[in-house]
C-alpha positions in Angstrom: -12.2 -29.5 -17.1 -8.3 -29.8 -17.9 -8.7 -26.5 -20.5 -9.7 -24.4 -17.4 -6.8 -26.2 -15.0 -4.2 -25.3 -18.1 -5.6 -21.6 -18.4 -5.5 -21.1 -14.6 -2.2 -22.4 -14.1 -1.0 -20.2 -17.1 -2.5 -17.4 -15.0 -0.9 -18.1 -12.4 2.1 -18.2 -13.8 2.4 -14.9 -15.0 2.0 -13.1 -11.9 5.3 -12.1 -10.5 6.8 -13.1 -7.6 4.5 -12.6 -4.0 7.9 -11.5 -2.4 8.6 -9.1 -5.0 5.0 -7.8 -6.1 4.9 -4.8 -3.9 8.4 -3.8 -4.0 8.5 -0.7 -5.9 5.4 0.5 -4.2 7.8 0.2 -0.7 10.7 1.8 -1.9 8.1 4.9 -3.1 6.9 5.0 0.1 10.2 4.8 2.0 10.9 7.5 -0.6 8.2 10.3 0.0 9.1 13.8 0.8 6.3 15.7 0.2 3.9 16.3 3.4 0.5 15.0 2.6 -2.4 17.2 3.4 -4.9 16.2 6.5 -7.6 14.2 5.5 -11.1 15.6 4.8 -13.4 13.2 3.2 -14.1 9.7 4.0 -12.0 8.9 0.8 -9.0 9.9 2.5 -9.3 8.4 5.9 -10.2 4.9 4.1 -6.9 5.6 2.0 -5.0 6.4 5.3 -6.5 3.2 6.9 -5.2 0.9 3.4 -1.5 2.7 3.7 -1.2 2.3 7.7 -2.6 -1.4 7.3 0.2 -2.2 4.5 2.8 -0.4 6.2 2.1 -2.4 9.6 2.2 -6.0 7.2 5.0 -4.8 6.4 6.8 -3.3 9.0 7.9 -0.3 7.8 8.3 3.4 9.1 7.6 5.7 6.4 7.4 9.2 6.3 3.6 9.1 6.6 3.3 8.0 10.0 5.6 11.2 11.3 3.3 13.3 9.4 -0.4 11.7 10.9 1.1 12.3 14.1 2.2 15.6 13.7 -1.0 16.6 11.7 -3.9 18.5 13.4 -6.9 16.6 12.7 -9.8 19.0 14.6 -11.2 19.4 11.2 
């Protein structure tokens, strides 16, 4: 029982830092330029509902939003 205490606490300490994990991937977003295209397939509106989930947790207006509101979405 201690082996798999050791191995798990040498897991866990190779993950980086919780407050620094997702940094890169908010500085990319901050970042964007490019307009994405409306979504069509369920795919994309799950993908819209993961980055409008993380950029509420986070608190952070990105480019994105602008562009969901401004997009027309009739389909």
């Amino acid at each position: 029982m201690w082996a798999n205490q050791r191995r798990f606490q040498a897991f866990l300490d190779r993950q980086p830092a919780k407050a620094s994990a997702f940094s890169e991937v908010r500085v990319w977003l901050k970042n964007l330029e490019v307009s994405p295209k409306a979504p069509v397939h369920e795919a994309d509106w799950s993908a819209i509902a993961e980055l409008s989930y993380w950029c509420g947790h986070w608190r952070e207006e990105v480019p994105v939003s602008r562009w969901l509101r401004a997009m027309s979405l009739d389909g």
